[in-house]
C-alpha positions as CSV (number, residue, x, y, z in Angstrom):
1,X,257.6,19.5,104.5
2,X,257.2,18.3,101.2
3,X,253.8,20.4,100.6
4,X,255.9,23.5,101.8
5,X,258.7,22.7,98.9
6,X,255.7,21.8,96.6
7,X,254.0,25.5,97.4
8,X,257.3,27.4,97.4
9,X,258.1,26.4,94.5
10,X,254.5,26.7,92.8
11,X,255.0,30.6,94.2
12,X,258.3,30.9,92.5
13,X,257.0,30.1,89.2
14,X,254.3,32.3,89.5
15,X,255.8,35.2,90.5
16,X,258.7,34.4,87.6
17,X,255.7,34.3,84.9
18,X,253.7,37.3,86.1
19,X,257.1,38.8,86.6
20,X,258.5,38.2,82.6
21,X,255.0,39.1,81.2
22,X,256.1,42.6,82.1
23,X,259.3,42.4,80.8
24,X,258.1,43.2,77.4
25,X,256.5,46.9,77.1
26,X,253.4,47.2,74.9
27,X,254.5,48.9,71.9
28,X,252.2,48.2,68.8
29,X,249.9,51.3,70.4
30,X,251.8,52.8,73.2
31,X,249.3,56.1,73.2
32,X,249.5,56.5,76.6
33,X,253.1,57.8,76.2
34,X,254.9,55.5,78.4
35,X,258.2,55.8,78.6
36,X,260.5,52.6,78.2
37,X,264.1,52.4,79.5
38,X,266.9,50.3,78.6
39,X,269.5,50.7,81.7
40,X,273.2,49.7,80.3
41,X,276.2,50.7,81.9
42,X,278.6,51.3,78.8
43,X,275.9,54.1,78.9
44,X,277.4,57.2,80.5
45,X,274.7,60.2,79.6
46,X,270.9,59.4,78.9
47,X,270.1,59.4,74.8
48,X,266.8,59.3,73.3
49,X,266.5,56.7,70.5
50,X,263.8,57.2,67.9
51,X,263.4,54.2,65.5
52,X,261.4,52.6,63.2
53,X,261.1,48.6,62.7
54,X,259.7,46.2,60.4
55,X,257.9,42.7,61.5
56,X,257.2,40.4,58.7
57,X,254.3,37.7,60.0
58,X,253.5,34.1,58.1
59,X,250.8,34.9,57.0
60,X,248.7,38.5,56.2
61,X,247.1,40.1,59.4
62,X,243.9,40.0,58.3
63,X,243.6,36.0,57.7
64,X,241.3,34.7,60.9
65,X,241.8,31.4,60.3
66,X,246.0,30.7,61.0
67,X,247.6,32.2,64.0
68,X,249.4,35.6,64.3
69,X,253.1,34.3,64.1
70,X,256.2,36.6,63.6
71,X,258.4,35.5,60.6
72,X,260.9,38.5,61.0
73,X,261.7,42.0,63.1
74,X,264.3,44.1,61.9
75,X,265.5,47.4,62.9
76,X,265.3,49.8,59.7
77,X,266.9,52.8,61.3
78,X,267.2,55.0,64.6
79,X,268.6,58.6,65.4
80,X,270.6,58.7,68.1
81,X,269.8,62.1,70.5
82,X,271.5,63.5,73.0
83,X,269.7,65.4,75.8
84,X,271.7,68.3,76.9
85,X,272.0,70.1,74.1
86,X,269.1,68.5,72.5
87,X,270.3,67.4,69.1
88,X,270.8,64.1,66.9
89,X,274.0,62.7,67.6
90,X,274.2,60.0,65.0
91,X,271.0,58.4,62.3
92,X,272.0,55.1,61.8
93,X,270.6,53.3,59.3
94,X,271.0,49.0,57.8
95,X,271.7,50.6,54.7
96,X,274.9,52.4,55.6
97,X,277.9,51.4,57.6
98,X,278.6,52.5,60.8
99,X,281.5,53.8,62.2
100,X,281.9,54.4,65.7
101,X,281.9,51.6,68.0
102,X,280.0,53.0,70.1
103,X,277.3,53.3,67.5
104,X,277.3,49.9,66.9
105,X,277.2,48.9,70.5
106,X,274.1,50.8,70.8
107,X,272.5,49.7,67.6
108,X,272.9,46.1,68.4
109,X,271.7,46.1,72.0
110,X,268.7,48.5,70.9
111,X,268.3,45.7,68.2
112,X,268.3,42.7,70.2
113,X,265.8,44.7,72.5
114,X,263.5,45.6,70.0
115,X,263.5,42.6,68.1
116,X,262.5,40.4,70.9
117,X,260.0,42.9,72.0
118,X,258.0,43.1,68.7
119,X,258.4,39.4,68.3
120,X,256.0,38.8,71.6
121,X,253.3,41.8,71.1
122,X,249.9,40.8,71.2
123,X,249.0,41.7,67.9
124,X,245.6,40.3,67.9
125,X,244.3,43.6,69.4
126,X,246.0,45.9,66.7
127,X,242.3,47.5,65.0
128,X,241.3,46.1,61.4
129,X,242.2,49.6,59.6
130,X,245.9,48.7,60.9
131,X,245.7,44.8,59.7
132,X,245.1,45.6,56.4
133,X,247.6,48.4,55.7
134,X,250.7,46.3,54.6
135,X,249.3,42.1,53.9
136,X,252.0,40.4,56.0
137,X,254.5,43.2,56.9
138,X,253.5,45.9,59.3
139,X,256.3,49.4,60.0
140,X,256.0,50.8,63.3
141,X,258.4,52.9,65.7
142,X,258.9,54.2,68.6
143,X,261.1,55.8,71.3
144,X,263.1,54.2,74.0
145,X,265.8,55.8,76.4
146,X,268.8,54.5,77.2
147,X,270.0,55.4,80.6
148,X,273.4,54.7,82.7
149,X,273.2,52.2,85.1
150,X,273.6,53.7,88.8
């Protein structure tokens, strides 16, 4: 009995960690085009969200010697888009207020998103050319979707 607790529970963990590796979409070189989703249910109509981020690290990218660790992500801006017609609802920005609640609904859940996403990519495998671009800060972006829940 006890080795069937013991291996149930050695499954559960497994599954949980192969599970949450996947949690976190590859974004420093998402060339493949992949589309990533964040399902919300004060969402009523699909909207494209282009944005662009900045992660500060402790040290610059191309020093070998100390690890790759994140210091900072933050959002810089997105534009909000709506699909049907296809036009920019809203560009939001951390350098001007925002008005709508609804605007700021969606800039903090894409920002909690984001951030924890960018904080776990494996930057190891960005190539040299991109390392030494900016010392210890790197800009990147991306698109997401945010869809309704069913």
């Amino acid at each position: 009995m006890r080795t069937i607790i013991s291996f149930l529970l050695l499954s559960s963990i497994i599954m949980s960690y192969s599970q949450s590796k996947y949690c976190i979409p590859y974004l420093i070189d998402n060339k493949i085009g992949e589309r990533i989703y964040i399902h919300d249910s004060c969402i009523e109509d699909t909207l494209k969200i282009n944005y662009r981020v900045e992660v500060t690290f402790e040290h610059s990218l191309i020093d070998t010697i100390n690890p790759i660790v994140v210091k900072s992500v933050n959002l810089i801006d997105m534009d909000i888009r709506s699909l049907n017609p296809p036009n920019i609802i809203a560009s939001l920005s951390k350098l001007r207020p925002i008005e709508s609640s609804l605007q700021q609904y969606i800039w903090e859940l894409c920002s909690a998103k984001i951030a924890y996403w960018y904080k776990f990519q494996p930057y190891n495998k960005l190539p040299i050319g991109e390392r030494t671009k900016g010392g210890n800060t790197l800009y990147m972006g991306a698109t997401i979707w945010l869809v309704p829940d069913s």
